[in-house]
C-alpha positions as CSV (number, residue, x, y, z in Angstrom):
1,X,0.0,0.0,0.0
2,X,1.3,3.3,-0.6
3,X,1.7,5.2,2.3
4,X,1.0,9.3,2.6
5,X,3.3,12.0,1.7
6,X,3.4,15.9,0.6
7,X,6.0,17.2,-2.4
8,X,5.9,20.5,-2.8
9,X,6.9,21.4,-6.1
10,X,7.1,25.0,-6.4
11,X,7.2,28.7,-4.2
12,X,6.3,32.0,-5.0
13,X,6.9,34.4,-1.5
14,X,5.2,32.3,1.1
15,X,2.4,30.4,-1.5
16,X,3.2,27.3,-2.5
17,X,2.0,24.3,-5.1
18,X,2.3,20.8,-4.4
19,X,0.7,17.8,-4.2
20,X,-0.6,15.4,-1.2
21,X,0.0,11.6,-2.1
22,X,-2.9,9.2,-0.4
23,X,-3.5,5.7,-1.3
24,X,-6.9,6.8,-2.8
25,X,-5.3,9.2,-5.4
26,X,-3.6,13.0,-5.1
27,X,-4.6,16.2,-4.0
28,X,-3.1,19.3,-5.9
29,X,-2.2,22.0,-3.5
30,X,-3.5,24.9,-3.0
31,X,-6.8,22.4,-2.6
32,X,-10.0,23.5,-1.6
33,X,-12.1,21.1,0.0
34,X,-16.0,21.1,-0.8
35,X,-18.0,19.8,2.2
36,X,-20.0,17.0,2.5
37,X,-21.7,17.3,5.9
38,X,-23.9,14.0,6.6
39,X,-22.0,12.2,3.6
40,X,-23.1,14.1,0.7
41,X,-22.3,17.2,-0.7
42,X,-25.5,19.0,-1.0
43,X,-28.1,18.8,-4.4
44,X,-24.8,16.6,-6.2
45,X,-24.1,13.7,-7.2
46,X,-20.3,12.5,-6.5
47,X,-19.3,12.5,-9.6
48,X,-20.5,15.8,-10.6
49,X,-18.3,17.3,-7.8
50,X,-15.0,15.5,-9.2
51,X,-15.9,17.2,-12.3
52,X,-15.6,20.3,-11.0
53,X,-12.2,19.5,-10.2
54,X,-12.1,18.6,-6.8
55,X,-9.7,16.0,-5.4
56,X,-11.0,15.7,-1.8
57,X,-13.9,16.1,0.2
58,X,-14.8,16.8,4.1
59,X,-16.9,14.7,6.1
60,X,-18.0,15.9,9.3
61,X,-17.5,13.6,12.6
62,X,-20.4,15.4,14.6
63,X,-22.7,14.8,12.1
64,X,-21.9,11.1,11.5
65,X,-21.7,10.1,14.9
66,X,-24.9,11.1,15.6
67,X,-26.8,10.0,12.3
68,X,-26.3,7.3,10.4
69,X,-24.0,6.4,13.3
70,X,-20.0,5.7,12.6
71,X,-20.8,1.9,13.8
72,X,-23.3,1.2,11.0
73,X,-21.2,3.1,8.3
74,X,-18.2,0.7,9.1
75,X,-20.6,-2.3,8.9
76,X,-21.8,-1.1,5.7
77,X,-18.2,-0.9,4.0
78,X,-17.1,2.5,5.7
79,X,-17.8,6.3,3.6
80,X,-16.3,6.2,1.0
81,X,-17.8,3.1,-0.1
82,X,-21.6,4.5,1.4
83,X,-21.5,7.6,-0.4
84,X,-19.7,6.5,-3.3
85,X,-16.7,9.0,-3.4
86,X,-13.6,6.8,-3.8
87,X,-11.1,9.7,-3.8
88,X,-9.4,10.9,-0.3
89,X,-11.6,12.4,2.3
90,X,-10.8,14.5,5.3
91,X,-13.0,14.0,8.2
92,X,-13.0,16.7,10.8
93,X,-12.7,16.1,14.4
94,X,-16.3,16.7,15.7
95,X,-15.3,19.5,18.1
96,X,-16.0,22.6,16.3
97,X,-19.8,21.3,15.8
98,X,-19.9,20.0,20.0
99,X,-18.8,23.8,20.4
100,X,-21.2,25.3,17.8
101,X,-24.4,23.0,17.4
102,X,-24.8,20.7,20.7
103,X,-27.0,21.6,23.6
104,X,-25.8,21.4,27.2
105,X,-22.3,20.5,26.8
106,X,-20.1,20.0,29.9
107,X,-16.1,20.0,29.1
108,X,-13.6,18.6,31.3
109,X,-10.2,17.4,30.6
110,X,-11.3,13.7,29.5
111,X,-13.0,15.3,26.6
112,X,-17.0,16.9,26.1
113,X,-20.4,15.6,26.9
114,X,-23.5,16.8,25.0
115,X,-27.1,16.8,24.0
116,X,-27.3,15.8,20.1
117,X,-28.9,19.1,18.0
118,X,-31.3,16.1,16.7
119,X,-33.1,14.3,19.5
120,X,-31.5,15.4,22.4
121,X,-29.4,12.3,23.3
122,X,-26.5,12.4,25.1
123,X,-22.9,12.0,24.1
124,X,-19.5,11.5,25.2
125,X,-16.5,13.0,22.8
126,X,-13.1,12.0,23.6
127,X,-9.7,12.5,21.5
128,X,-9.8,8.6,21.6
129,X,-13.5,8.2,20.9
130,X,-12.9,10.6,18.0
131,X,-10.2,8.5,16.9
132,X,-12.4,5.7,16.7
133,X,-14.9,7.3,14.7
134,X,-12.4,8.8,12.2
135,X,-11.4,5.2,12.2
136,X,-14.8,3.6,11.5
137,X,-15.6,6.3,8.8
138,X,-12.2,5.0,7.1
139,X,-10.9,8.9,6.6
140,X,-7.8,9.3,4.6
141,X,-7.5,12.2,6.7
142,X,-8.3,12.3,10.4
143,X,-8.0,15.5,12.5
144,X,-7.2,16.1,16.6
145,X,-9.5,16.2,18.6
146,X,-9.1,20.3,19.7
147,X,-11.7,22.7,21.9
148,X,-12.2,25.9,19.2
149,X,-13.0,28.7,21.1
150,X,-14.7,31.4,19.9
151,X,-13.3,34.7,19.5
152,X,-13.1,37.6,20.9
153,X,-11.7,35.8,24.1
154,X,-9.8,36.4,27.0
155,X,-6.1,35.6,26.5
156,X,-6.1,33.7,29.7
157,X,-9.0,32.1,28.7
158,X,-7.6,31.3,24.9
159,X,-4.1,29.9,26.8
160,X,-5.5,27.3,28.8
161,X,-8.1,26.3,25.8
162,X,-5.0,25.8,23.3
163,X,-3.0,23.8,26.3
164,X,-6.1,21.9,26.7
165,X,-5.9,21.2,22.5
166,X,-2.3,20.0,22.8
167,X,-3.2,17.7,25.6
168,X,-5.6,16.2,23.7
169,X,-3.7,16.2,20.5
170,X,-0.6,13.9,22.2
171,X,-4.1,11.7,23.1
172,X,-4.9,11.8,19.6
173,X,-2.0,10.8,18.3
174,X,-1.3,8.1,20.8
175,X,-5.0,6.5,20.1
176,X,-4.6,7.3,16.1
177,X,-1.9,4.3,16.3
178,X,0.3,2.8,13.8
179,X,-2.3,3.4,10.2
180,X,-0.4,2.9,7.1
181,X,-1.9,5.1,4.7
182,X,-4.1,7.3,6.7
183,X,-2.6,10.3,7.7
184,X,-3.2,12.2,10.8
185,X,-3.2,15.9,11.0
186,X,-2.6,18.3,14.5
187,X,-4.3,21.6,15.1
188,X,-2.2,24.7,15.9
189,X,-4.6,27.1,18.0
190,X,-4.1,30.7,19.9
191,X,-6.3,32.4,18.9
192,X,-4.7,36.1,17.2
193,X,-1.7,35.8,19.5
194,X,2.0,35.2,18.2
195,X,3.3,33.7,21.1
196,X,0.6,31.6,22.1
197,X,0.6,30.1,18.7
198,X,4.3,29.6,18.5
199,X,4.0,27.5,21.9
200,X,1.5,25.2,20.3
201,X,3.3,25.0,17.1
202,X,6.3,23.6,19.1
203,X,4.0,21.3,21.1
204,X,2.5,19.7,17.9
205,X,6.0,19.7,16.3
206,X,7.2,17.5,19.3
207,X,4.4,14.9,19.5
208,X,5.2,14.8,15.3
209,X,2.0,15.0,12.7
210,X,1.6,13.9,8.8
211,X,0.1,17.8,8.3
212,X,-1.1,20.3,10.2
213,X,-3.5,22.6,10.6
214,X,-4.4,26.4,11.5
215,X,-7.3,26.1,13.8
216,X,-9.5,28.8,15.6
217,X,-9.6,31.3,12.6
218,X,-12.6,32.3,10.6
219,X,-14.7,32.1,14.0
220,X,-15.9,35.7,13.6
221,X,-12.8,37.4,14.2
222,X,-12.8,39.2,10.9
223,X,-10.5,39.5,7.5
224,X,-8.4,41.8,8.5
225,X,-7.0,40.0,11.9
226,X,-6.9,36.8,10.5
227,X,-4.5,37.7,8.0
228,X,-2.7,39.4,11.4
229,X,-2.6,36.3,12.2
230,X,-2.0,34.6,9.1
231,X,1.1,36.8,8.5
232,X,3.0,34.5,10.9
233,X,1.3,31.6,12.0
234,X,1.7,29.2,8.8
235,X,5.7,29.9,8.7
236,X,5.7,28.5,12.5
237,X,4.4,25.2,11.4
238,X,6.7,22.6,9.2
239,X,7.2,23.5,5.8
240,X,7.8,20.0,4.3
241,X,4.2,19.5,5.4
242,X,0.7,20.5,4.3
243,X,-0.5,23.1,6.1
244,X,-4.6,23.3,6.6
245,X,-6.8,26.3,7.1
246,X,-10.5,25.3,8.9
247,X,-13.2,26.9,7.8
248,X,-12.2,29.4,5.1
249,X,-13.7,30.9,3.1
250,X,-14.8,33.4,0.6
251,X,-12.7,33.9,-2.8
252,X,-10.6,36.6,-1.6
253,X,-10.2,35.0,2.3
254,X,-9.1,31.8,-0.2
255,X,-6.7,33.8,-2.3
256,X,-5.6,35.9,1.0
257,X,-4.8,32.3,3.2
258,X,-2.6,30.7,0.2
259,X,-0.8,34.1,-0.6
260,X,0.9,33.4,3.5
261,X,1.6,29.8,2.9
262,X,-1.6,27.9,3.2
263,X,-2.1,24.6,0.9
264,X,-5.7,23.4,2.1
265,X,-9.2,25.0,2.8
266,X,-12.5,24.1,3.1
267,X,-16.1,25.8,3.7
268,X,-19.6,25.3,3.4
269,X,-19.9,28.9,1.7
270,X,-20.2,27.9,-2.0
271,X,-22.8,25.1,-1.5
272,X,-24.9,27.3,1.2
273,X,-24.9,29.9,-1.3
274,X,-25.9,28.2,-4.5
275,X,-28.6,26.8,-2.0
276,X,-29.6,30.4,-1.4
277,X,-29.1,32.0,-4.9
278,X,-25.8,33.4,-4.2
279,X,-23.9,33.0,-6.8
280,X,-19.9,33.6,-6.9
281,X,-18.4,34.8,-10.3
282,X,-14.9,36.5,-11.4
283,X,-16.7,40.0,-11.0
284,X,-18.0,39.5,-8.0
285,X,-20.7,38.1,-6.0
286,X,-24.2,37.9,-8.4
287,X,-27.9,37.3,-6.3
288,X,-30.0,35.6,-9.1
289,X,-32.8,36.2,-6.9
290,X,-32.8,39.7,-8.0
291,X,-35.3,41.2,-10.6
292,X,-32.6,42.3,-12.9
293,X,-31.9,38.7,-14.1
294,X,-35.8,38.3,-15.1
295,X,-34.6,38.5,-19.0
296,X,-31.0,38.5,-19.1
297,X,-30.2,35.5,-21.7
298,X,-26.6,35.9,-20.5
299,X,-24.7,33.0,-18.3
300,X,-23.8,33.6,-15.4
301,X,-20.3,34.3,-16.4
302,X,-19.1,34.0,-19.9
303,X,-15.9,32.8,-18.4
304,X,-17.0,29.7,-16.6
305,X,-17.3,25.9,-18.5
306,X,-19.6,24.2,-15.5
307,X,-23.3,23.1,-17.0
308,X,-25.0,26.8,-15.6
309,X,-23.3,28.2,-17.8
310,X,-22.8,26.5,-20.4
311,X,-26.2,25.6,-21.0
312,X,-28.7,27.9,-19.0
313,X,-29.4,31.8,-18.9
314,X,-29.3,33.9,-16.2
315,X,-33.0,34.0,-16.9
316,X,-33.5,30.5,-16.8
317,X,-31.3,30.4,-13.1
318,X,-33.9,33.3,-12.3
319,X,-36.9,31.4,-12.9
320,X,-35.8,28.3,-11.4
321,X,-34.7,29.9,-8.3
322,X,-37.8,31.7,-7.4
323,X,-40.3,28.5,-8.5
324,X,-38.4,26.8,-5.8
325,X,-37.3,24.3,-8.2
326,X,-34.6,21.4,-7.0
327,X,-32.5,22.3,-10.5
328,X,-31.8,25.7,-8.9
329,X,-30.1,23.9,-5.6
330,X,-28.1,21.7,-8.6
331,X,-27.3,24.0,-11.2
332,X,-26.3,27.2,-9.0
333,X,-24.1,24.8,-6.4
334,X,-21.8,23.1,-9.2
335,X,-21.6,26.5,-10.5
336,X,-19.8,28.0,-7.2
337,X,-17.6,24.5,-6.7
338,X,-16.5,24.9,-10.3
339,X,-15.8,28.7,-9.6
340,X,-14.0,27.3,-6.2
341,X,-12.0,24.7,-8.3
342,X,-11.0,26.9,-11.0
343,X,-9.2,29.4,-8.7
344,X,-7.6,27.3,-7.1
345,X,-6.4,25.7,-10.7
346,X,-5.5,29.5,-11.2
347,X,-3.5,29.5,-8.4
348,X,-1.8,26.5,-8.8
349,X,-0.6,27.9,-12.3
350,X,0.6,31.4,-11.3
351,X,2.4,30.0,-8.1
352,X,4.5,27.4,-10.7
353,X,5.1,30.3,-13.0
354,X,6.4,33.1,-10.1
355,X,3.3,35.2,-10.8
356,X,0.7,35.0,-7.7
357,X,1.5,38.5,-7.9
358,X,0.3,39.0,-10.8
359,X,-2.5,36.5,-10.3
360,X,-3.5,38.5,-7.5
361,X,-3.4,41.9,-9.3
362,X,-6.2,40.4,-12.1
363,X,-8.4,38.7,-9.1
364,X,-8.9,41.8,-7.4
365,X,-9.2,44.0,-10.5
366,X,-11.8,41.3,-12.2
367,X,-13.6,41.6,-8.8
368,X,-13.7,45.4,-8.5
369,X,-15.9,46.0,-11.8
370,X,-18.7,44.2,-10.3
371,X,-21.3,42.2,-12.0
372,X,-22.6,43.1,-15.8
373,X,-24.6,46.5,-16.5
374,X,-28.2,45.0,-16.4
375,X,-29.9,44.3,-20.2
């Protein structure tokens, strides 16, 4: 069996291409990672999402625990084989949802207990028990078991939450075993602050990880302090070894993380949205919603090859959207995860070439004329 590795194969400043070696397939870095909550990503099929270019998904822990249950999807032939996606998957660690979605949770240092967000049973989340789920699922790659508090904070209060993490990651790692194959990843936290990010950078660096993430970002603190933060946090962590931002983002947070050195991302933004009518192009975001697409036979943007545009008007996208019909929630979702893929295509590109910069310039410039003057 081959086992996991990362090669990068080119720099620009602090960006970076590469590519992630799993015995499922590769993943080209800078990746973005579309998610696929409770084993699906939603209103497509599996294959539609590969076409849009994506190498890797996310599975979420919380979610899976609690419904179908990790124990059935193991007896069933684990998830890659249940929802048909035989490329790598990421599953996360279920602590960001125990923080964000369960009732009546009670942390100590063995780990959380909860109320599930479904039916109010309760649950017990360790770093081990996550480790066994990650297990069951059959991830490619498993994450830490980490608390994620939410900013602002206390620096006290985001100290003894990252020492906690780092506790619970030398658990992690120590439950995660010997898995040939399966790679597991550590989560830097500390909130905005240097120093308390550098000591859990060396504390992740001891226990020794196959990649690592930035944790605790994109938790409301804003674009402009976590760049601050971005600015320095990436180049603490190893550089022959992918480095993972949770949670982000938008385009430009996207374009932003990998200009400072980050090869991974994921976000439920560009499925939420094209479940919503909010549809991300090269000049910007587009509502379709809005009355001024009632009889625009234009695409959505000329630029883009996924089926919305190829084969449907803005119009069309309109009409389907407010009729509430289930081809909206298709067409308007592969749209945004082909618009998500292709940047990060573009990225790969300009980073292999020296010219992010240059990359960047065009991005921003496309993005400041705004959508098309109305028809």
């Amino acid at each position: 069996m081959s086992t996991f590795s990362y090669t990068l194969s080119a720099r620009d400043g602090a960006a970076r291409t590469g590519v992630i070696s799993t015995p499922r397939g590769e993943i080209r870095t800078p990746a973005f990672m579309p998610v696929g909550t409770a084993a699906t990503v939603k209103a497509m099929m599996p294959a539609s999402v590969r076409e849009t270019g994506a190498d890797i998904l996310l599975g979420n822990t919380y979610h899976l625990m609690l419904r179908p249950g990790a124990e059935r999807i193991a007896r069933l032939g684990g998830l890659h084989k249940f929802m048909d996606w035989e490329r790598p998957i990421l599953t996360d660690s279920g602590g960001f949802q125990v923080m964000s979605l369960a009732g009546l949770r009670k942390l100590t240092e063995e780990g959380v207990t909860f109320k599930s967000h479904i039916d109010g049973s309760k649950h017990e989340l360790t770093p081990e028990r996550s480790m066994e789920i990650q297990a069951l699922l059959g991830s490619d790659i498993v994450m830490c078991f980490d608390e994620c508090p939410a900013l602002p904070a206390e620096r006290s209060a985001i100290e003894a939450s990252m020492k906690l993490s780092m506790r619970w990651a030398q658990r992690s790692r120590d439950a995660f075993g010997d898995r040939p194959g399966h790679a597991l990843f550590g989560i830097q936290q500390g909130g905005l602050d240097e120093e308390l990010r550098g000591q859990s950078a060396e504390a992740l660096r001891s226990i020794g990880f196959d990649g690592y993430a930035v944790g605790g970002l994109a938790v409301g603190e804003g674009q402009e302090a976590m760049f601050g933060a971005l600015d320095f946090a990436p180049g603490q962590l190893p550089e022959d070894k992918p480095r993972y931002l949770m949670g982000v983002g938008k385009p430009d947070d996207i374009v932003g993380a990998v200009k400072r050195g980050i090869d991974m991302m994921d976000c439920v933004l560009p499925s939420r949205s094209g479940r919503t009518g909010q549809v991300f192009t090269r000049r910007g975001v587009v509502n379709i919603k809005n009355a001024r697409h009632m009889d625009d036979p234009r695409p959505l943007d000329e630029a883009c090859s996924c089926p919305a545009c190829r084969n449907y008007s803005r119009a069309y996208l309109h009409h389907v959207f407010r009729s509430q019909e289930i081809i909206s929630s298709m067409l308007l979702t592969w749209h945004n995860l082909h618009y998500y893929q292709d940047l990060m295509a573009e990225m790969r590109a300009a980073i292999a070439i020296g010219d992010f910069a240059g990359f960047e310039a065009r991005f921003h410039a496309e993005r400041e004329k705004g959508d098309l003057e109305p028809v």
